[in-house]
Each structure stands twice: as structure tokens, then as C-alpha cells.
C-alpha positions in Angstrom: 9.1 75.6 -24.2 10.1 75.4 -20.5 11.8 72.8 -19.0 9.7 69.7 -18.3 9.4 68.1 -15.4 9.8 63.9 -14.8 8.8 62.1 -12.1 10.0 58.9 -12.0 7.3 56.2 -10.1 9.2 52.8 -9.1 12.4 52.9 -9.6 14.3 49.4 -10.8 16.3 48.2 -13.4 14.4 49.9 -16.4 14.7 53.5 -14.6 18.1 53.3 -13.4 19.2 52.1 -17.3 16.9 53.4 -19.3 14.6 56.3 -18.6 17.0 58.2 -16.0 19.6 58.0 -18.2 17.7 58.6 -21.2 16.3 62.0 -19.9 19.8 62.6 -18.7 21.5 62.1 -22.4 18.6 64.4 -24.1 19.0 68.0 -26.0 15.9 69.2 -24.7 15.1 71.1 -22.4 14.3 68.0 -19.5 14.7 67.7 -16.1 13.9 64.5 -13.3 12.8 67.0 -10.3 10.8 63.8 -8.3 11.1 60.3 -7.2 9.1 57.3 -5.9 9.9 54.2 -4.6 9.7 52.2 -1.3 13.7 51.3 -1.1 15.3 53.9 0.1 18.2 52.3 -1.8 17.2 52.6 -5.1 16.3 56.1 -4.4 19.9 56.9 -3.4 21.2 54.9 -6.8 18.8 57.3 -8.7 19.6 60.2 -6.8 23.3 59.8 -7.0 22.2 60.0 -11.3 21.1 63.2 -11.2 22.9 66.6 -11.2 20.2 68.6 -9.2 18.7 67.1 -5.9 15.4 65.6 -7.1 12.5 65.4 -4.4 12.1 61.9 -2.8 8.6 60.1 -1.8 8.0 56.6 -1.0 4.3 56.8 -1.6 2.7 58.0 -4.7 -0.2 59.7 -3.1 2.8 62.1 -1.7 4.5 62.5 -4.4 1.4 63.8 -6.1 0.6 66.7 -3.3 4.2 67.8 -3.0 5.9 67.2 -6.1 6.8 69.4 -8.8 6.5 67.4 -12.3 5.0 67.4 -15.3 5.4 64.0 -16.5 5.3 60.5 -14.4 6.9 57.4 -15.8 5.5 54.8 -14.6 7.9 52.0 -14.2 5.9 50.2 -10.9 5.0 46.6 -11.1 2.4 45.3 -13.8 0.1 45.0 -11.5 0.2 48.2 -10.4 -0.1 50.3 -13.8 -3.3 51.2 -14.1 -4.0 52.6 -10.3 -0.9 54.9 -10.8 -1.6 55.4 -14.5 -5.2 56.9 -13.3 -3.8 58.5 -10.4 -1.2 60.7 -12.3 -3.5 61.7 -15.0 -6.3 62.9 -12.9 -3.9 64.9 -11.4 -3.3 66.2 -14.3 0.5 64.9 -15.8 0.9 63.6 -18.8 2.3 59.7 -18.7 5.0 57.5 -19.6 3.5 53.7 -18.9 5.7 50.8 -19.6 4.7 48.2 -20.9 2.0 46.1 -20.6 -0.6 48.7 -20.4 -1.8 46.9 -17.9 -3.1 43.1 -17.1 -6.7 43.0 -18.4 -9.0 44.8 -21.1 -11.0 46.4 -18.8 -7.9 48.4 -17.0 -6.0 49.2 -20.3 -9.7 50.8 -21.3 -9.8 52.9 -17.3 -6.1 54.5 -18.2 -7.0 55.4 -21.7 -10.2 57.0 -20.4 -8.5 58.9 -18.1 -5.9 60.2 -20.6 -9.0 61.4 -22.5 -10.7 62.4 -20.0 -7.8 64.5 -18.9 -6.6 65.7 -22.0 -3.2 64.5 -21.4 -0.7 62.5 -23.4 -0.4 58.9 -22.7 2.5 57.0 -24.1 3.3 53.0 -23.7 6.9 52.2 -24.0 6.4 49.8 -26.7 10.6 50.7 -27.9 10.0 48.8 -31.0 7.9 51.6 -32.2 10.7 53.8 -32.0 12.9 51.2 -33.6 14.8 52.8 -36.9 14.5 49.0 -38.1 11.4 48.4 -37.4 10.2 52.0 -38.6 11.4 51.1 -42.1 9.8 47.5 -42.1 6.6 49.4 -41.6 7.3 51.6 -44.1 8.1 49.3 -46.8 4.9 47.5 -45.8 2.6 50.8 -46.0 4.4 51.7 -49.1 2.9 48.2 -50.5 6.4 47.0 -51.7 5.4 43.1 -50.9 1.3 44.0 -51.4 -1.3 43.0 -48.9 -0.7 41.3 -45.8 -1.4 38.1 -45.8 0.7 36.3 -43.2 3.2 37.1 -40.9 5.5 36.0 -37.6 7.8 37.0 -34.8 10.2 35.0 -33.4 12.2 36.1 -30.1 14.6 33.4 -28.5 17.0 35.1 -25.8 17.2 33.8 -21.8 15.5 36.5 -19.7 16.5 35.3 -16.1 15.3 38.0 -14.4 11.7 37.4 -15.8 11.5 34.3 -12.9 12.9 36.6 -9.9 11.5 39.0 -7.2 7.4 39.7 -8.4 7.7 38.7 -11.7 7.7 35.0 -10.5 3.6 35.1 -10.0 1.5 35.4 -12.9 -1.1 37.6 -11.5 1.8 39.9 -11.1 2.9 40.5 -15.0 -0.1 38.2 -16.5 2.3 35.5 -18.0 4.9 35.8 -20.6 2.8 36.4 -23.5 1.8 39.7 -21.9 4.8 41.0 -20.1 6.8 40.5 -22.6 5.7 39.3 -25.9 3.2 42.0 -25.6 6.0 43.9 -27.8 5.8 41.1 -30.8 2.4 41.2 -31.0 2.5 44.9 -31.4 5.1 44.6 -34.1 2.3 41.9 -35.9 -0.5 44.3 -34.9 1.6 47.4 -36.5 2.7 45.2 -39.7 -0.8 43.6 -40.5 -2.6 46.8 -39.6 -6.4 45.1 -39.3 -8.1 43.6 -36.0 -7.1 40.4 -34.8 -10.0 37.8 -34.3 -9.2 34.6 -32.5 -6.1 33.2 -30.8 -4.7 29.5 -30.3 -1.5 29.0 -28.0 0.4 26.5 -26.2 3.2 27.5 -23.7 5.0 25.7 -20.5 7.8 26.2 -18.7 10.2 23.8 -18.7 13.9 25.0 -18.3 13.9 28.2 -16.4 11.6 27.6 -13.2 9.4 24.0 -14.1 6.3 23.9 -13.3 5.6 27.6 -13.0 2.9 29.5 -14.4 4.9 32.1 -16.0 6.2 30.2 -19.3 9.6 30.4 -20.6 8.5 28.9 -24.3 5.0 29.3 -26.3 3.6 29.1 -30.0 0.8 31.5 -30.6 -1.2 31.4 -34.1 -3.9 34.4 -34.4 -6.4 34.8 -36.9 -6.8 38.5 -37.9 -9.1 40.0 -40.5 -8.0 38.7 -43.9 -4.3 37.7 -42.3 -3.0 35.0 -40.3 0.2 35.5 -37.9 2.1 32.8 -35.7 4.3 34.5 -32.9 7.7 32.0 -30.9 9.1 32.7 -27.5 11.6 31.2 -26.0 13.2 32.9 -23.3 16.1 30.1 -22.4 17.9 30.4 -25.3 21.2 32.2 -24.4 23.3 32.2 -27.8 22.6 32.0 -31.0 19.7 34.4 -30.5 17.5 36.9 -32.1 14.4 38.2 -33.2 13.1 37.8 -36.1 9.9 39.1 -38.1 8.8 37.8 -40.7 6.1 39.4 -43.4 4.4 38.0 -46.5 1.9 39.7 -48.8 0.0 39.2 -52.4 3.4 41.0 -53.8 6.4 40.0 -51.4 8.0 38.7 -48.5 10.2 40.6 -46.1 12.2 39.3 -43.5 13.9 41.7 -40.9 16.8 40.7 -38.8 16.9 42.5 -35.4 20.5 41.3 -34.8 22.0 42.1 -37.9 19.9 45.3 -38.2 18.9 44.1 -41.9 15.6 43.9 -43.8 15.2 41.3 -46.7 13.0 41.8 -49.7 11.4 39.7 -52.0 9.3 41.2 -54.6 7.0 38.3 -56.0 7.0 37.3 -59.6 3.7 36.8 -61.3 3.2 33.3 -62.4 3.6 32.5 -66.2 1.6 29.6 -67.5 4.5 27.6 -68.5 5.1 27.7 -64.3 5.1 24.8 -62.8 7.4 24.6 -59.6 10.0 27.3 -58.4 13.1 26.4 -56.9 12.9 26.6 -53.1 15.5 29.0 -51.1 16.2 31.5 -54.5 16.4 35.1 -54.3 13.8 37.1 -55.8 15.3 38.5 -59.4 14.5 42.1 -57.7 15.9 41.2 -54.1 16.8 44.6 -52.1 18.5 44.5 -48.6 18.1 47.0 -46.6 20.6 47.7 -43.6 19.8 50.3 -40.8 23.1 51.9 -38.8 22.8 50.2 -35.5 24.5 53.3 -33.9 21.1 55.0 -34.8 19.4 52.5 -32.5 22.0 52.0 -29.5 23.4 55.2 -27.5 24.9 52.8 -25.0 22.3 53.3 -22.0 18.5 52.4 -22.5 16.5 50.4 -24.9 16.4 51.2 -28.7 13.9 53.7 -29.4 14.0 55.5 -26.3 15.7 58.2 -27.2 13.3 58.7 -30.2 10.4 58.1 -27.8 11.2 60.6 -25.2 11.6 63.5 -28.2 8.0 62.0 -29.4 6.5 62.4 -26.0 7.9 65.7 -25.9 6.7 66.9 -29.3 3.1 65.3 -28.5 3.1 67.3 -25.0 3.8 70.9 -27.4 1.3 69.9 -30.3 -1.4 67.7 -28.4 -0.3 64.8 -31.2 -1.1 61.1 -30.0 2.1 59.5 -29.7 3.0 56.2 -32.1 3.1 54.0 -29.0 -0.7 55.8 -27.5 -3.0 53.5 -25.0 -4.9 51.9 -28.2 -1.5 50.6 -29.3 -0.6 49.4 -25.5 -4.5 48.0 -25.1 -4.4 46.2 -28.7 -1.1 44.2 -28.2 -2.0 44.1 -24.5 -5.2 42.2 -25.1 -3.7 39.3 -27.8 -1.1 38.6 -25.0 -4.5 38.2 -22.3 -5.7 35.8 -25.2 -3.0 34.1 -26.0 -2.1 33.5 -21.7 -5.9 32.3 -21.7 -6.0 29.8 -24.6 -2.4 28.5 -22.8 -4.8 27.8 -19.9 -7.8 26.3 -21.1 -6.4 24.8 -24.4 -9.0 26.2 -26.4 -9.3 28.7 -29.4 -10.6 32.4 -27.8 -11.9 35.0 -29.4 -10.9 38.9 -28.5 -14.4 39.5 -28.3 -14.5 37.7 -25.4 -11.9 39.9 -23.8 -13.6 43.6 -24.5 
């Protein structure tokens, strides 16, 4: 395979720490060969990254004429994924999105027609995906060590500052909290549960970080999927102590993972005898397991875990025309409970997806 070419479109935090240095650190045979950004400072701080001299636009439209690259991560705004999501694959490169997809149903559904339409591979930096923990949650699951699905939550409390500075302080800009940056829970409850959602309740605020705003720094979300039920916690001014947590519960088990400890619990369930009446409360199963994942197979000391695992995907999909884990059905799916969830915040009733296709 020859080398393949990265253009990198809006460069911030998450290029300069994650997917420069990430394409930097690879095996393979990679190469960023283009740039685009509007600060002509943050193009010298990417520039300065690189070994060879990588060519520099400030407008995408430019970039896209004059640029050599096979692949454009898209790292602009929200707001602005799906207009240079569309743009790059109708040119005909192969994208990198992060996450959300985008900030409705209807543009998730224009970028991953234009990924079809252009036979090119589009990936959604959903990390989790790429996650060694979270890979072997979902394998335990599809293995049916705790049975069917039948209930499940996510918990993240952390203090994300920078979530109420520069654009991200406007909700029209990132579509709330629930989508910019739950969107990756409800993926991990979408993944684990593995069947459509239905309905969404939810109740956010902010109250600590910037009062008053419309972008919340704490919500409860309960969804209703097809024979499943999931509850989803965010809290984004909680600066120690914190975590997140993921809980699962089926007809055979329950299994609790433990992002900070890089640990999976498992509790097989005991069939009932008839002399049952009550079980002690806080007991281990008698066939308890734990699990524990190396963290130094998550954390290479630049990036997000899972991006070096999602870049060799991308890669492998671009030789073998495979649909990556993290594909635009993935990005749309999680994408879209977020949109419902934001929209039951507002309104304070129960919404149904169907009312977001």
C-alpha cells in the first residue's frame, strides 16, 4: 500500500493532541501532507509537528483544488460537520468525522449518503469503540455470559471546562451536552443493548459551570429501547472522585465495567430454588470473574484511547472496503438519542425517535 495521505480540517485541541500525533506515532505507512484552519497560529503549532512541510489552506474549498490527500479529518466545529463531511467525500476522500456526526437526523443521514454515494469510508471518532475495555464488555455481552439485555446505564462525572468556552458556549453550536458529548455513552448503551431505542425522557440544567445557560453541565436520561430499558448520568462539574461507569444487566448476569480502574465485574445469576425467598443484598455471585484490561494497551501518552486502534481500522477499511466499527449508522444512532434526549430537556416531555427520522 502507498503512503496515505491526511488532511487535517480545523485544527484545535483534538488535532494538535490527538490525531496529529496519532498519525505521527503510527507503523504504517501515513503521512499529514495538508492543513486547514483560519488561525494562522494553530497552523504554525501543527506545522512545527510535522517532519515534512505540509501544505497550508485557510479555506476548505482550497484545500480541496490544491491539496494532495487521501483522507480529511474533520475536526471543525459541530456545526460545521456535515458541509465539510459532504464536501470531502464528493471530492472523493475517505473521512475521519469526530464526533457528533452532526447536529440533527437529517444531516447525519446527507453525510452517510454521501459516503455511499461515493464509495468511500466514513469513520466517527466514537474512541470508545476502540476501547480494549470496552471491546471486552461487548464481548462478554455477545458471548451471552449475563444473557439478554435487559437493563443498562452509563454514568460519566468529570468537569469539562472547556465545554463552556470559545463556540461551544451556544447550543446551536454543539446541540447541548447530551449530543456533544454524551453522544459517546449512548453509543456505549446502543453497542451493549444492541436493539433500537424507542422513546426518551430527560431532565438537564446547568447550574455550576455557566448558570443559566443552555448547554447543561448535569442531566438524567432514561430511554426505552426494544425489550430493554437504559438510564444515562452526566455531570461534567465533578472534578475528583470521578469516573465512568457502565453498568449491564441481563436474564443471566450483571456486569459492571470501571473505566478508571480498567476493570470489568461479573455476576453470573443463580436460578431461583423454591425454598428462595430473599438474597442478601451487596454479595458476590458464587461464580464472580473480574476481568482487568492493561491500561498501557489503552494510553500511548498523546490522544484519546482507541485512537491508535481506530486509525489502523480506518486504514484496513480504506485496503478491504470494510465498514469501520465507529461507521455513520453508529455516529447517526447515538447522535440522534442525544437530539432526543436535548429535546425532552426542552419541552419536558417523553419523545419518540420516530419523531426525529
Amino acid at each position: 500500500m502507498t503512503t496515505v495521505r491526511f488532511g487535517i480540517v480545523g485544527i484545535g485541541r483534538r488535532s494538535l493532541m490527538g490525531h496529529i500525533p496519532t498519525i505521527l506515532h503510527s507503523e504504517r505507512d501515513v503521512a499529514v501532507t495538508a492543513l486547514c484552519s483560519r488561525s494562522d497560529e494553530n497552523l504554525d503549532r501543527a506545522a512545527a509537528m510535522l517532519p515534512n512541510a505540509p501544505a497550508r489552506f485557510h479555506e476548505l474549498d482550497n484545500m480541496l483544488a490544491d491539496g494532495e490527500f487521501d483522507v480529511a479529518v474533520i475536526c471543525t466545529p459541530d456545526f460545521m460537520h456535515r458541509e465539510h463531511a459532504v464536501a470531502c467525500l464528493d471530492a472523493g476522500k475517505h473521512v475521519h468525522v469526530e464526533k457528533p456526526l452532526a447536529l440533527s437526523a437529517a444531516d447525519c443521514d446527507a453525510i452517510v449518503h454521501a459516503a455511499e454515494r461515493a464509495g468511500r469510508v466514513l469513520q466517527v471518532s466514537l474512541v470508545y469503540r476502540y476501547s480494549s475495555l470496552f471491546r471486552k464488555a461487548a464481548e462478554i455481552v455477545r458471548d451471552g455470559q449475563i444473557g439478554r439485555v435487559r437493563t443498562a446505564w452509563c454514568h460519566e462525572f468529570a468537569e469539562y471546562p472547556n465545554l463552556y468556552r470559545g463556540w461551544h458556549t451556544h447550543k446551536p453550536n454543539n446541540g447541548g451536552l447530551l449530543v456533544t458529548k454524551n453522544c459517546h455513552h449512548f453509543d456505549l448503551l446502543n453497542w451493549m443493548i444492541d436493539r433500537p431505542a424507542r422513546r426518551v425522557a430527560a431532565f438537564g440544567s446547568n447550574d455550576v459551570m455557566n448558570p443559566g445557560s443552555a448547554v447543561h453541565d448535569n442531566a438524567w436520561v432514561i430511554i426505552d429501547y426494544d425489550g430493554a430499558r437504559a438510564s444515562l448520568g452526566s455531570c461534567i462539574f465533578s472534578r475528583y472522585g470521578n469516573d465512568v461507569t457502565l453498568g449491564v444487566i441481563g436474564d443471566g448476569g450483571i456486569m459492571a465495567v470501571m473505566l478508571d480502574t480498567h476493570e470489568i465485574h461479573i455476576h453470573p445469576r443463580e436460578p431461583f430454588a423454591e425454598t428462595d425467598t430473599v438474597f442478601p443484598q451487596g454479595l458476590p455471585s458464587p461464580a464472580y470473574r473480574k476481568v482487568t484490561i492493561e491500561r498501557a494497551t489503552e494510553y500511548t501518552g498523546y490522544g484519546h484511547q482507541g485512537d491508535a486502534r481506530a486509525l489502523a481500522e480506518l486504514l484496513e477499511c480504506i485496503e478491504t472496503g470494510q465498514r469501520p466499527s465507529a461507521d455513520g449508522h453508529v455516529g447517526r444512532a447515538c447522535t440522534v438519542l442525544g437530539l432526543a434526549a436535548e429535546r425532552s430537556c426542552e419541552t419536558g416531555q417523553v419523545v419518540s425517535i420516530d419523531d426525529l427520522e
